[in-house]
PDBQT receptor file of N, H, CA, C and O in Angstrom, charges set to zero:
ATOM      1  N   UNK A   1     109.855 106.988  70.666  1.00  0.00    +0.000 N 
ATOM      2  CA  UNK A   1     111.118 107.645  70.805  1.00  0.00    +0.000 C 
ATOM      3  C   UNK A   1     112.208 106.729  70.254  1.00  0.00    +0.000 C 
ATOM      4  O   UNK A   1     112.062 105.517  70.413  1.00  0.00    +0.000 OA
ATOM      5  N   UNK A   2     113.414 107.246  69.548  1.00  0.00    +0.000 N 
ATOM      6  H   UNK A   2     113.534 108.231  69.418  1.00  0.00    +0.000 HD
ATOM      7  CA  UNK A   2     114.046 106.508  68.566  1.00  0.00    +0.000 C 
ATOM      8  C   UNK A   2     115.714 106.280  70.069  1.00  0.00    +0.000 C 
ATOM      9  O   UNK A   2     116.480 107.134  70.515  1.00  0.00    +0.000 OA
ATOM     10  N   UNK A   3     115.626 105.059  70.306  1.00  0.00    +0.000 N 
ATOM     11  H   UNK A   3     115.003 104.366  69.943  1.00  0.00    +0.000 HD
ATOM     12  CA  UNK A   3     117.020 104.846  71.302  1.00  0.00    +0.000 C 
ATOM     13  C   UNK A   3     118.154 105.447  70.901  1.00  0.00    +0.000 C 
ATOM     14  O   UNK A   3     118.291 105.789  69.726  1.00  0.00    +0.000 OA
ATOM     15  N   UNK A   4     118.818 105.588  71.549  1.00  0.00    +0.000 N 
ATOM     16  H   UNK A   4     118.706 105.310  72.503  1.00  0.00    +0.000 HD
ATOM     17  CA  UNK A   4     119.933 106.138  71.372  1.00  0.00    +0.000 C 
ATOM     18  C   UNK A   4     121.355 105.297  70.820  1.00  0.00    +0.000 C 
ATOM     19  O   UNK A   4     122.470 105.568  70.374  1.00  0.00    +0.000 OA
ATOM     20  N   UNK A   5     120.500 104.064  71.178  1.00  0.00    +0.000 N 
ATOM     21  H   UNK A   5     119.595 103.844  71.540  1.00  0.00    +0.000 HD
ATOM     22  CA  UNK A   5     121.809 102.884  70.382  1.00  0.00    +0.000 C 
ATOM     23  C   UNK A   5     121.463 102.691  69.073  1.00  0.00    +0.000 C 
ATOM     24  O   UNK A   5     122.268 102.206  68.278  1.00  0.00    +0.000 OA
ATOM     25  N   UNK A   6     119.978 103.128  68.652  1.00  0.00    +0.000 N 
ATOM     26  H   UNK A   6     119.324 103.523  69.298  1.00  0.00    +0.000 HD
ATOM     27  CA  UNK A   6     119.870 102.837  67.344  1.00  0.00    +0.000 C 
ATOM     28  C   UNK A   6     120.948 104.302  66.328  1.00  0.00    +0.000 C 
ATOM     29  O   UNK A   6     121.033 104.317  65.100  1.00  0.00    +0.000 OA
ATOM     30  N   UNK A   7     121.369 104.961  66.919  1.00  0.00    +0.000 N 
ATOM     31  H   UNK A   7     121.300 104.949  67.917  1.00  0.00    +0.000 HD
ATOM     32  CA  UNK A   7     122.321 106.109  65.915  1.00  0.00    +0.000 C 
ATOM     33  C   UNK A   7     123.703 105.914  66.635  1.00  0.00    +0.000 C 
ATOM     34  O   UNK A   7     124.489 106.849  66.486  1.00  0.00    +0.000 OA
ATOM     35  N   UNK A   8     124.052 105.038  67.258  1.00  0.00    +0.000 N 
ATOM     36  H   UNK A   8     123.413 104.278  67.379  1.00  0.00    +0.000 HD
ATOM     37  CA  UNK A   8     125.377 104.071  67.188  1.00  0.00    +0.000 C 
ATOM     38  C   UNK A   8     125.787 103.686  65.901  1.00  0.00    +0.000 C 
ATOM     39  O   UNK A   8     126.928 103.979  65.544  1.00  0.00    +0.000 OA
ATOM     40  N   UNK A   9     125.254 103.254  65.370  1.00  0.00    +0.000 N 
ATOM     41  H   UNK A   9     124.327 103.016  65.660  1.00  0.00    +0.000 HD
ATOM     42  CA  UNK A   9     125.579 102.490  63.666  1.00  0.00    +0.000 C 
ATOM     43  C   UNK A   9     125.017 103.479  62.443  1.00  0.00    +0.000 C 
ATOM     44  O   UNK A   9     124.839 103.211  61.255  1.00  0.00    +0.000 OA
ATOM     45  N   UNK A  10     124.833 104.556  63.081  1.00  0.00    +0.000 N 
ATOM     46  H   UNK A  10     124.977 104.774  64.046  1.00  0.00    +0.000 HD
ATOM     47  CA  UNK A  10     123.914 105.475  61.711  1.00  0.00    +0.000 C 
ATOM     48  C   UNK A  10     125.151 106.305  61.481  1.00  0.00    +0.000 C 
ATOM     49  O   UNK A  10     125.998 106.417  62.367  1.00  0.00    +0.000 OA
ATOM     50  N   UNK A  11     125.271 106.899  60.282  1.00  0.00    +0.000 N 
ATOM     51  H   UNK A  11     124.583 106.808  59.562  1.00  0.00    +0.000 HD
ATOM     52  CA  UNK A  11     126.217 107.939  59.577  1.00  0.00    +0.000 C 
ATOM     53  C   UNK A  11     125.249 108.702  59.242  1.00  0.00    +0.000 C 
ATOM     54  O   UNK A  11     124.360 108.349  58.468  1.00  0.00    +0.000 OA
ATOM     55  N   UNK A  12     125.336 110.139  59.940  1.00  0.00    +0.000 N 
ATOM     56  H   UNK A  12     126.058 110.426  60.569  1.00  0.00    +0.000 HD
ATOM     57  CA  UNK A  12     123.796 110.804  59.620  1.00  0.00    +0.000 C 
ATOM     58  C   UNK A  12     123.707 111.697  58.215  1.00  0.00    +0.000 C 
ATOM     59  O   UNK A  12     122.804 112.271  57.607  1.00  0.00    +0.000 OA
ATOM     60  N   UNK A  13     125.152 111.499  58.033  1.00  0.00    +0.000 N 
ATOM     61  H   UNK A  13     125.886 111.034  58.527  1.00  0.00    +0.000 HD
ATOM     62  CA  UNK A  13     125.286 112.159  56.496  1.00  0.00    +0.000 C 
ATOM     63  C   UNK A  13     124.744 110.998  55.432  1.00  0.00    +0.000 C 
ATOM     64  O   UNK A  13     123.816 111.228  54.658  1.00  0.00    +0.000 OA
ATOM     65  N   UNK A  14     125.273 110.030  55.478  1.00  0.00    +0.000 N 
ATOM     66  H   UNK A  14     126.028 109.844  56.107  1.00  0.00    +0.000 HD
ATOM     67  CA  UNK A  14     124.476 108.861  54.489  1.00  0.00    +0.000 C 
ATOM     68  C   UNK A  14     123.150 109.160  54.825  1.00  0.00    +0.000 C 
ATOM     69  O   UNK A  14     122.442 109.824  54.067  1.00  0.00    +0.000 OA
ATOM     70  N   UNK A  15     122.797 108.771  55.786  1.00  0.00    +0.000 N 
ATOM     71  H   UNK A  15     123.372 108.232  56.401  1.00  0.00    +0.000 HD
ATOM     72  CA  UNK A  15     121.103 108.877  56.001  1.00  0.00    +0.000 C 
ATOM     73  C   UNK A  15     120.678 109.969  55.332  1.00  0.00    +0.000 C 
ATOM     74  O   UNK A  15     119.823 109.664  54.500  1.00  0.00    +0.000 OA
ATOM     75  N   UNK A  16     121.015 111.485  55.374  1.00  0.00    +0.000 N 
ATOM     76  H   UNK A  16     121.710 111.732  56.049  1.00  0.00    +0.000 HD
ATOM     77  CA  UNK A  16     120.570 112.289  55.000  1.00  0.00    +0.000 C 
ATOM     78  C   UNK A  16     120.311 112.029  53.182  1.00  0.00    +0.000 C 
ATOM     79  O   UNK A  16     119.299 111.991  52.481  1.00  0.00    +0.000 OA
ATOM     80  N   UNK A  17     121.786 111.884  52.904  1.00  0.00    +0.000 N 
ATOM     81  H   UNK A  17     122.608 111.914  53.473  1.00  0.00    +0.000 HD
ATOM     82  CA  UNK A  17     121.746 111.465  51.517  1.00  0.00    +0.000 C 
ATOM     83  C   UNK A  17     120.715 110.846  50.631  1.00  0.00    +0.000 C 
ATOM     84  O   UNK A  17     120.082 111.193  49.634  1.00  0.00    +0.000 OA
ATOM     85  N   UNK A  18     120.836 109.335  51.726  1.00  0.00    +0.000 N 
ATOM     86  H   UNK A  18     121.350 109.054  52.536  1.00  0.00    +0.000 HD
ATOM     87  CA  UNK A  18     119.382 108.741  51.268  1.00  0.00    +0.000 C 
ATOM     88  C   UNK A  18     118.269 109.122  51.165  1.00  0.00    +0.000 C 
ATOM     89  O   UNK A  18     117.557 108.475  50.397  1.00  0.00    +0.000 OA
ATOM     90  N   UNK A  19     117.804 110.029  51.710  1.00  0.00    +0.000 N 
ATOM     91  H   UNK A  19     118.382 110.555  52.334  1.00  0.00    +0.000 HD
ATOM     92  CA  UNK A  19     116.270 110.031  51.896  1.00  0.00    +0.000 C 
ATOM     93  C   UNK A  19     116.077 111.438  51.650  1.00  0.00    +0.000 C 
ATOM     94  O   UNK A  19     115.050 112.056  51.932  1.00  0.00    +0.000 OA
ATOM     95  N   UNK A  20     117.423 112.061  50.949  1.00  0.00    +0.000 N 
ATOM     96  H   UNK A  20     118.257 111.559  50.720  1.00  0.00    +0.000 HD
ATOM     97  CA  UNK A  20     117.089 112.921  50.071  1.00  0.00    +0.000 C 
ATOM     98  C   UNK A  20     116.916 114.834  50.895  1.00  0.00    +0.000 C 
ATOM     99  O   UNK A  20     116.413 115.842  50.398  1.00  0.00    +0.000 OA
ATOM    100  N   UNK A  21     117.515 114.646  52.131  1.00  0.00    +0.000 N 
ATOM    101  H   UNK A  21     117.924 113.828  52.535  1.00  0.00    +0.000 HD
ATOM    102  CA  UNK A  21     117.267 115.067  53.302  1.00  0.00    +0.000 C 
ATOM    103  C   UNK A  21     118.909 116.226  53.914  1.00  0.00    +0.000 C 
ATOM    104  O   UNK A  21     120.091 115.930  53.739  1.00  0.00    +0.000 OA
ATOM    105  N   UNK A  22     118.479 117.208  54.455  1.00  0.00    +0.000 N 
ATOM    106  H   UNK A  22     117.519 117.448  54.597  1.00  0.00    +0.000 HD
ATOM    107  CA  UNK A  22     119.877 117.988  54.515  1.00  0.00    +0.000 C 
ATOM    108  C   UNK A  22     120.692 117.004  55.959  1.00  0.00    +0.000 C 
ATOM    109  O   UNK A  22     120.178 115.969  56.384  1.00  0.00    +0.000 OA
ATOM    110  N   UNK A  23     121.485 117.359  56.305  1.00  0.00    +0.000 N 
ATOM    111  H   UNK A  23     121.902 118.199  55.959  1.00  0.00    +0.000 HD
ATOM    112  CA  UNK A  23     121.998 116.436  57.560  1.00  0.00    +0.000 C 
ATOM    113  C   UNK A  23     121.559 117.353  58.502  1.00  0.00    +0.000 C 
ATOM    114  O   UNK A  23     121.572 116.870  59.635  1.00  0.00    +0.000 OA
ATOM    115  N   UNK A  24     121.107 118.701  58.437  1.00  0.00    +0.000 N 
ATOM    116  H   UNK A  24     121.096 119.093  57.517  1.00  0.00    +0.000 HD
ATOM    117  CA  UNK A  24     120.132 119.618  59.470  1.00  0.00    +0.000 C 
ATOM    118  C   UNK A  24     119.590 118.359  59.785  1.00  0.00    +0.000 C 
ATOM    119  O   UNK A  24     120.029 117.562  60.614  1.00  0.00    +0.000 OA
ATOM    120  N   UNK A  25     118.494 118.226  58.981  1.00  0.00    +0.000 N 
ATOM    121  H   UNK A  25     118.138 118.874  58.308  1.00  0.00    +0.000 HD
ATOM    122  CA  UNK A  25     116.973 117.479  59.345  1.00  0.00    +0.000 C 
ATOM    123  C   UNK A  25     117.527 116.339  60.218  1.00  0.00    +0.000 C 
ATOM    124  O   UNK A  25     116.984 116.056  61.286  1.00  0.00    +0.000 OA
ATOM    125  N   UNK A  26     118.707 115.627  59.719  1.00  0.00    +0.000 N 
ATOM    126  H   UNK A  26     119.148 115.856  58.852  1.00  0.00    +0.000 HD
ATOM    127  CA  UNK A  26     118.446 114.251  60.416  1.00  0.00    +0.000 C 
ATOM    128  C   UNK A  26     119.219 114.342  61.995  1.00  0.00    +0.000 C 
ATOM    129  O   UNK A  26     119.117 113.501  62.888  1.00  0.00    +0.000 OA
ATOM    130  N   UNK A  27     120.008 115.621  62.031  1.00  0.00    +0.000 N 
ATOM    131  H   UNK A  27     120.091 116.304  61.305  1.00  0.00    +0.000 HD
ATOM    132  CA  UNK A  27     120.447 115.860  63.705  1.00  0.00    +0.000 C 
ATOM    133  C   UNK A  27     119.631 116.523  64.090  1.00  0.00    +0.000 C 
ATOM    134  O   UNK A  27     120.053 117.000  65.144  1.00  0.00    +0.000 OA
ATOM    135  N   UNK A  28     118.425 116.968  63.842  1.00  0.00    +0.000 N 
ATOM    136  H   UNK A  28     118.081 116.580  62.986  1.00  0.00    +0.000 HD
ATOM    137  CA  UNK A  28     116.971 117.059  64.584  1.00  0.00    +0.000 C 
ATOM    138  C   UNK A  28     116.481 116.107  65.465  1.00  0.00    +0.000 C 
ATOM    139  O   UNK A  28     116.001 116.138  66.599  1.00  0.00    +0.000 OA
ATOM    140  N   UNK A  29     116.790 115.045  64.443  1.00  0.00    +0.000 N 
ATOM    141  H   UNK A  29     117.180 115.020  63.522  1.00  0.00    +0.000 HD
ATOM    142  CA  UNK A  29     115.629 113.933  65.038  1.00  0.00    +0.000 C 
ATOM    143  C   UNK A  29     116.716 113.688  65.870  1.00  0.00    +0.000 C 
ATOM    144  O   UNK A  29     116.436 113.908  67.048  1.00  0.00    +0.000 OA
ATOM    145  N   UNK A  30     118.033 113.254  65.650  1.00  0.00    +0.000 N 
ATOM    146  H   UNK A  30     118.260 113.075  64.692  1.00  0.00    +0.000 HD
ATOM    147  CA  UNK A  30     118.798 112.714  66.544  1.00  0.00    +0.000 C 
ATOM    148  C   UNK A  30     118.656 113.255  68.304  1.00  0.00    +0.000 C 
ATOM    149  O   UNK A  30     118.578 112.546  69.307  1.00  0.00    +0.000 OA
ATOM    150  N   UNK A  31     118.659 114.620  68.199  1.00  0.00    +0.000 N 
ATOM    151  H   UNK A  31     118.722 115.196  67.384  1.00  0.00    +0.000 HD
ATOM    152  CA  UNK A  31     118.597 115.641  69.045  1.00  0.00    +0.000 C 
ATOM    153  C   UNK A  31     116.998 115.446  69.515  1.00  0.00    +0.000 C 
ATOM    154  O   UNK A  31     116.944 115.466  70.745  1.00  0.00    +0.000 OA
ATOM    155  N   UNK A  32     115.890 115.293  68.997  1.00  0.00    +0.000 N 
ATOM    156  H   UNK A  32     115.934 115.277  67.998  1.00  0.00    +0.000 HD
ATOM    157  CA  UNK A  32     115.070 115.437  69.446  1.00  0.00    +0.000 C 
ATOM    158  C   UNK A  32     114.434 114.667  70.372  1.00  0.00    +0.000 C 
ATOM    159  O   UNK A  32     114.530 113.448  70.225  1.00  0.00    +0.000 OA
ATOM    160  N   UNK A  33     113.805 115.093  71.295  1.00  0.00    +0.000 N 
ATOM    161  H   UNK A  33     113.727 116.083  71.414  1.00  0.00    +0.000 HD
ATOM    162  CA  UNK A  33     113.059 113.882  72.511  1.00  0.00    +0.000 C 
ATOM    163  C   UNK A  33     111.836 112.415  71.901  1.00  0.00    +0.000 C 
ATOM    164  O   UNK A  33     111.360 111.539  72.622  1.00  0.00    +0.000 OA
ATOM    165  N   UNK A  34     111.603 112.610  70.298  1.00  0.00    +0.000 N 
ATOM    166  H   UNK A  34     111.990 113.321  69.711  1.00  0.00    +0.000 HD
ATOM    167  CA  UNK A  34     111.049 111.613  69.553  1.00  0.00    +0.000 C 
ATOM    168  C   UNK A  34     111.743 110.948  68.908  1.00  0.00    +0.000 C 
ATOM    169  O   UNK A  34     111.409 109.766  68.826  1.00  0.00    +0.000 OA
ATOM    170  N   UNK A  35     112.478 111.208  68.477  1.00  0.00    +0.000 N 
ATOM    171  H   UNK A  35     112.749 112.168  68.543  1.00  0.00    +0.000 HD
ATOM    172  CA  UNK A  35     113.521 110.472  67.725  1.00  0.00    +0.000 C 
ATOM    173  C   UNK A  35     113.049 111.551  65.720  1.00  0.00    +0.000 C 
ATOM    174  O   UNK A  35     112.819 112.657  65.230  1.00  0.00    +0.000 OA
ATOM    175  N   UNK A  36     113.208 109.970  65.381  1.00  0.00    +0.000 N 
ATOM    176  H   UNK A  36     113.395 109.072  65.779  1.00  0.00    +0.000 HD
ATOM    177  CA  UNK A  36     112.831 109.859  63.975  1.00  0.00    +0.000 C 
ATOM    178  C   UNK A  36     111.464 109.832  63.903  1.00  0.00    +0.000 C 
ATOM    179  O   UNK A  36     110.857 109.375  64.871  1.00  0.00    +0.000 OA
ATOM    180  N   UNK A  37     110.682 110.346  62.671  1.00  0.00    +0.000 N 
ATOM    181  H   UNK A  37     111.175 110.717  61.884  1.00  0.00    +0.000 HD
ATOM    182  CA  UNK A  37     109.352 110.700  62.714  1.00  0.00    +0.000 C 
ATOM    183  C   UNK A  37     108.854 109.830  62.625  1.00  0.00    +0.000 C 
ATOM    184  O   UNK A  37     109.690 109.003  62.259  1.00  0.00    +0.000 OA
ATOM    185  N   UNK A  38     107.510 109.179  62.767  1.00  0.00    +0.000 N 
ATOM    186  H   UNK A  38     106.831 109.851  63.064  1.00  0.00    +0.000 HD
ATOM    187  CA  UNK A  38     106.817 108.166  62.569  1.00  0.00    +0.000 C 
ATOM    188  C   UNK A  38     106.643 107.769  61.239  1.00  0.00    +0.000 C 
ATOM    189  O   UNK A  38     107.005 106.649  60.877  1.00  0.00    +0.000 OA
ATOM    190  N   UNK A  39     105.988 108.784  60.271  1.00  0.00    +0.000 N 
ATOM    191  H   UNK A  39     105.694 109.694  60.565  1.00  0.00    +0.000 HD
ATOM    192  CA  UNK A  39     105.950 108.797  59.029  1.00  0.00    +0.000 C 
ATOM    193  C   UNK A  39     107.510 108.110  58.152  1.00  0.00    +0.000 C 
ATOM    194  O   UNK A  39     107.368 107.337  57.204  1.00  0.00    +0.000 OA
ATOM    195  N   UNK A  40     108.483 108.403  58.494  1.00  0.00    +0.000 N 
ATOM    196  H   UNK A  40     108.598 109.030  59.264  1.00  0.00    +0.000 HD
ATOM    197  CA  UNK A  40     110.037 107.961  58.052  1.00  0.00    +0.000 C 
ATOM    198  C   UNK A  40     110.194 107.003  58.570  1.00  0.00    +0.000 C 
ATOM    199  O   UNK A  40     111.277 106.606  58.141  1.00  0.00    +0.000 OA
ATOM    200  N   UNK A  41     109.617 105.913  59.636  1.00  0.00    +0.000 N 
ATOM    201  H   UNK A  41     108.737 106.236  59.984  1.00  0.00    +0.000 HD
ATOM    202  CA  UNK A  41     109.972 104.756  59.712  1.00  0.00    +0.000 C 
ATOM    203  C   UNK A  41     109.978 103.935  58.680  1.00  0.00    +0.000 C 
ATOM    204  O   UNK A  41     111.040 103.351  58.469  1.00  0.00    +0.000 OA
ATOM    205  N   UNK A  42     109.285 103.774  58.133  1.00  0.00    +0.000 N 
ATOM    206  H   UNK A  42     108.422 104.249  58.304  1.00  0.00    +0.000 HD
ATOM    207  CA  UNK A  42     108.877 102.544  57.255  1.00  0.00    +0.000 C 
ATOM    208  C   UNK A  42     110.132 102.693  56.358  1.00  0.00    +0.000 C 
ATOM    209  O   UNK A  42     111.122 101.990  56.561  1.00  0.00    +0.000 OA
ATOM    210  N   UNK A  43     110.089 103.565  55.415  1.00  0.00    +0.000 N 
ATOM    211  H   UNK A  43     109.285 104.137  55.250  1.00  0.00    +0.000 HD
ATOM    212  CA  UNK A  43     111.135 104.419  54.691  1.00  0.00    +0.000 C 
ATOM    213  C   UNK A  43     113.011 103.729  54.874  1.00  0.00    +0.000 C 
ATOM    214  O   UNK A  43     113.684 103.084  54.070  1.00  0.00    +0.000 OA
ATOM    215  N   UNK A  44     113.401 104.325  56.533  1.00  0.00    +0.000 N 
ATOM    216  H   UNK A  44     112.854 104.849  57.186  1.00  0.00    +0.000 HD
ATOM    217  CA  UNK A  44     114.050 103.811  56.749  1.00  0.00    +0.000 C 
ATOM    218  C   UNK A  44     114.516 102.122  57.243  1.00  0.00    +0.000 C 
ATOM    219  O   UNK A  44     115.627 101.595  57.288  1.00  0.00    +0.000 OA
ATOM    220  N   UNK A  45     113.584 101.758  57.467  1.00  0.00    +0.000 N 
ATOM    221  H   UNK A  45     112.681 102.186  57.431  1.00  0.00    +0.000 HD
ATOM    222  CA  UNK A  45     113.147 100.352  57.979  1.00  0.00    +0.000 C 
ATOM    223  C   UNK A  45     113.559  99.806  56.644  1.00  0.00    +0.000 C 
ATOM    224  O   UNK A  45     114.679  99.307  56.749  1.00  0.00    +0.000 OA
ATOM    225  N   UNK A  46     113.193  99.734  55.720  1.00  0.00    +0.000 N 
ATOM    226  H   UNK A  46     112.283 100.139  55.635  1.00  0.00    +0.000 HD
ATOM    227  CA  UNK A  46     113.411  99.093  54.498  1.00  0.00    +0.000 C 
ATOM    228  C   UNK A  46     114.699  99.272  53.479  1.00  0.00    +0.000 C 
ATOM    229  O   UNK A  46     115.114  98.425  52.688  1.00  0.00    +0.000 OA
ATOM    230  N   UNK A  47     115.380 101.001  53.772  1.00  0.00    +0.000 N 
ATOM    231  H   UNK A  47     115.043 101.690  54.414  1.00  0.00    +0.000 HD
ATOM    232  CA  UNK A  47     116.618 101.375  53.111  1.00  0.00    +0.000 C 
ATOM    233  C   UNK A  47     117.882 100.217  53.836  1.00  0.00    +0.000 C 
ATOM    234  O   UNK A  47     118.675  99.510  53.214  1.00  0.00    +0.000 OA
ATOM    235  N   UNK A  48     117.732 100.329  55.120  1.00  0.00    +0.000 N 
ATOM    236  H   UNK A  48     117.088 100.903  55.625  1.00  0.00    +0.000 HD
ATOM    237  CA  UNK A  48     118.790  99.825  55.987  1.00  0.00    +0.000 C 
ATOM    238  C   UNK A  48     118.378  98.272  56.300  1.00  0.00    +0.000 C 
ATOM    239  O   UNK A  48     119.236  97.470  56.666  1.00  0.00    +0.000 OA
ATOM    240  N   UNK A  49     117.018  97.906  56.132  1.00  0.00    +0.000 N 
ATOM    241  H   UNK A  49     116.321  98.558  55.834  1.00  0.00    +0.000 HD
ATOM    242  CA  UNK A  49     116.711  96.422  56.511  1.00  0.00    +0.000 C 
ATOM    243  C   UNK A  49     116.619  96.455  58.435  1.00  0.00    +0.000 C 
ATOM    244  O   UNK A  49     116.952  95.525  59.169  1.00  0.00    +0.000 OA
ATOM    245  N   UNK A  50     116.241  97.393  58.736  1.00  0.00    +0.000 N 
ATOM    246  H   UNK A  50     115.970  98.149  58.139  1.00  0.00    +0.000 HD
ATOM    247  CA  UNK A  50     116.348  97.503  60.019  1.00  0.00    +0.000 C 
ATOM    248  C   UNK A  50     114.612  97.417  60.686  1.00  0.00    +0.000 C 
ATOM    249  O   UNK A  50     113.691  97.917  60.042  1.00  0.00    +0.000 OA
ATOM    250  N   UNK A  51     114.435  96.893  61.698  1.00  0.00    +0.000 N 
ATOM    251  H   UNK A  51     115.183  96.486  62.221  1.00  0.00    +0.000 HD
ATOM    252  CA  UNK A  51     113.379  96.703  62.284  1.00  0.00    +0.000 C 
ATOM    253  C   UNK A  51     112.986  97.642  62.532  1.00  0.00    +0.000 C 
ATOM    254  O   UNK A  51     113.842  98.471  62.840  1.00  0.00    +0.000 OA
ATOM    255  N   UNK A  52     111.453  98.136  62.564  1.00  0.00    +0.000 N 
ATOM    256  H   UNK A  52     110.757  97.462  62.314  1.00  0.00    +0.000 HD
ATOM    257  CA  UNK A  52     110.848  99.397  63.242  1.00  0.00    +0.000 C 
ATOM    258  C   UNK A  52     110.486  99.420  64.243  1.00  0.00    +0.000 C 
ATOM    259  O   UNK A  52     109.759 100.339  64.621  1.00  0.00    +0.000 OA
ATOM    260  N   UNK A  53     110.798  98.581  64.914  1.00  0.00    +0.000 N 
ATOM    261  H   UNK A  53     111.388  97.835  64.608  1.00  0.00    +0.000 HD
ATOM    262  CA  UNK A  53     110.712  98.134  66.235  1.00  0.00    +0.000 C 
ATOM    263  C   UNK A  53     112.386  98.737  66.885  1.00  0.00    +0.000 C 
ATOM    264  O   UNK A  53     112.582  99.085  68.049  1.00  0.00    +0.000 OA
ATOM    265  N   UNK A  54     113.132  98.728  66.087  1.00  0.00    +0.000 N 
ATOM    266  H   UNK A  54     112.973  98.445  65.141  1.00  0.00    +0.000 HD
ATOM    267  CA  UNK A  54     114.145  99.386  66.355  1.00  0.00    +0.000 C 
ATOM    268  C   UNK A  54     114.590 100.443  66.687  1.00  0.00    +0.000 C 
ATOM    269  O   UNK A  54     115.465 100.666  67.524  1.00  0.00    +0.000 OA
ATOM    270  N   UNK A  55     113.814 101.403  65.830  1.00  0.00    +0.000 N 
ATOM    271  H   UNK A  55     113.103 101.222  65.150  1.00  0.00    +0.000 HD
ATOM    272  CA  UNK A  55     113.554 102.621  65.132  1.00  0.00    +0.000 C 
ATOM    273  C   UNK A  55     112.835 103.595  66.252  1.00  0.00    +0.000 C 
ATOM    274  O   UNK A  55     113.455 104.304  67.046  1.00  0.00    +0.000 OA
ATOM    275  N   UNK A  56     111.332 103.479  66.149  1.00  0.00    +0.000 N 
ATOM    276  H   UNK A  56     110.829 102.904  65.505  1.00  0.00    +0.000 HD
ATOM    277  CA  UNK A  56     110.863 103.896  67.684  1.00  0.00    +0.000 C 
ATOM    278  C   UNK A  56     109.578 102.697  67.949  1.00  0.00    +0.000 C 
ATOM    279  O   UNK A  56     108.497 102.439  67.420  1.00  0.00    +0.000 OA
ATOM    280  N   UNK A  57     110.506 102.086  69.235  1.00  0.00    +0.000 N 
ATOM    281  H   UNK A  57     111.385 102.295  69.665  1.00  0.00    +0.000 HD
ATOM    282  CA  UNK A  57     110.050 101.076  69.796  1.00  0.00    +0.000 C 
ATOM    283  C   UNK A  57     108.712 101.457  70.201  1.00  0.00    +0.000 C 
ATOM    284  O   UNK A  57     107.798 100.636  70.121  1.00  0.00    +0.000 OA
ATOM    285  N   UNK A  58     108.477 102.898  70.727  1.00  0.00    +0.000 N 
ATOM    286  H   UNK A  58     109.219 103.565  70.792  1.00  0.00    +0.000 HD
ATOM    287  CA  UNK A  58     107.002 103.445  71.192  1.00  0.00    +0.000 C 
ATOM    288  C   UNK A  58     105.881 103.171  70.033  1.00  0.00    +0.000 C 
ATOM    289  O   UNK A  58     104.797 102.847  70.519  1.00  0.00    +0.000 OA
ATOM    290  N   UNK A  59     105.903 103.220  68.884  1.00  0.00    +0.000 N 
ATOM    291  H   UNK A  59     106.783 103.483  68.490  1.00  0.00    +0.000 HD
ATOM    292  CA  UNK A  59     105.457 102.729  68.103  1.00  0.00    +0.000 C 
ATOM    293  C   UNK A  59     105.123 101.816  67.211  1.00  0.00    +0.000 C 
ATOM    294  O   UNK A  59     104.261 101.908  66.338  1.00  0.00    +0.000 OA
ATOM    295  N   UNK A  60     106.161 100.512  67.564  1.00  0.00    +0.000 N 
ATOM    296  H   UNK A  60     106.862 100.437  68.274  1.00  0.00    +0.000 HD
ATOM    297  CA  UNK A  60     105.730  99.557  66.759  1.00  0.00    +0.000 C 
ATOM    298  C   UNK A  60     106.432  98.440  67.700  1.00  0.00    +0.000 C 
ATOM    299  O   UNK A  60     107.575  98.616  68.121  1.00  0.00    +0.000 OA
ATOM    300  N   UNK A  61     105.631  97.207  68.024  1.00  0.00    +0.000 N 
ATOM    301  H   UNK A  61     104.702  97.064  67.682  1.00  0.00    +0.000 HD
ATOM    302  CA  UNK A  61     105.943  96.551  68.671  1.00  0.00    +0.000 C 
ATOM    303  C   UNK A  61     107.117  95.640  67.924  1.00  0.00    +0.000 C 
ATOM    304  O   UNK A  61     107.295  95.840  66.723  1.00  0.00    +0.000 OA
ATOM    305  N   UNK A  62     107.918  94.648  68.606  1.00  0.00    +0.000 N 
ATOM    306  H   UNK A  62     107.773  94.485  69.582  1.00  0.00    +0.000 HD
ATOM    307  CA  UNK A  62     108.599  93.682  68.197  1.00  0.00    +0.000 C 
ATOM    308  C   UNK A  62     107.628  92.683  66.518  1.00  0.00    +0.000 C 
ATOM    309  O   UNK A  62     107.760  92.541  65.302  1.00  0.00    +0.000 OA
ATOM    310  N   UNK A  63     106.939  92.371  67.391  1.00  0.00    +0.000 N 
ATOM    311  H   UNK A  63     106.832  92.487  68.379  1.00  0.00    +0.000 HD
ATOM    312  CA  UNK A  63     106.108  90.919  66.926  1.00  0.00    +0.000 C 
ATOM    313  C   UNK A  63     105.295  91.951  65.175  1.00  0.00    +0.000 C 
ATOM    314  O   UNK A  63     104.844  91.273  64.252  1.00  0.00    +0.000 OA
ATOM    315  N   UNK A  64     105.290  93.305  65.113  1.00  0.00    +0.000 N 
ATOM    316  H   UNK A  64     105.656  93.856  65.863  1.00  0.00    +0.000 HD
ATOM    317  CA  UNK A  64     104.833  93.734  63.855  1.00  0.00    +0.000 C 
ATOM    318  C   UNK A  64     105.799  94.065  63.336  1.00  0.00    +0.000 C 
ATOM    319  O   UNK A  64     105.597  95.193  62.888  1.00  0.00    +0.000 OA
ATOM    320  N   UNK A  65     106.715  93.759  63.133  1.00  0.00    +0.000 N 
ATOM    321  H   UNK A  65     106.879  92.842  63.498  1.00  0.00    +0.000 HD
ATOM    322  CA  UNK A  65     107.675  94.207  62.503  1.00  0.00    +0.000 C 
ATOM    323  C   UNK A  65     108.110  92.439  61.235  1.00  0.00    +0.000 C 
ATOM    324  O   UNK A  65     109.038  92.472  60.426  1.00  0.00    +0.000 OA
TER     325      UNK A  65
């Protein structure tokens, strides 16, 4: 599940932009009880330089990131 402090610092229109994505899709995830998809971590992890551990902590520990 993607925290809720991690879309403190997100502009969900850039995000959308980036990844090529309507801003529908990305106030889905915002809205949704998972967050951001698993598959789009990596993706975003690397656009923003942000940990995926950040991203959804349920899925990727600190120490793999």
């Amino acid at each position: 599940m993607t925290p809720s402090s991690f879309w403190q610092d997100i502009n969900v229109t850039d995000m959308a932009a980036q990844l090529g994505l309507s801003r529908n899709a990305v106030y889905k995830w915002k809205k949704s009880e998972k967050g951001i998809p698993a598959e789009r971590v990596i993706e975003i992890s690397s656009l923003w330089d942000i940990k995926k551990s950040a991203i959804r902590p349920d899925l990727w520990a600190e120490i793999d990131d």
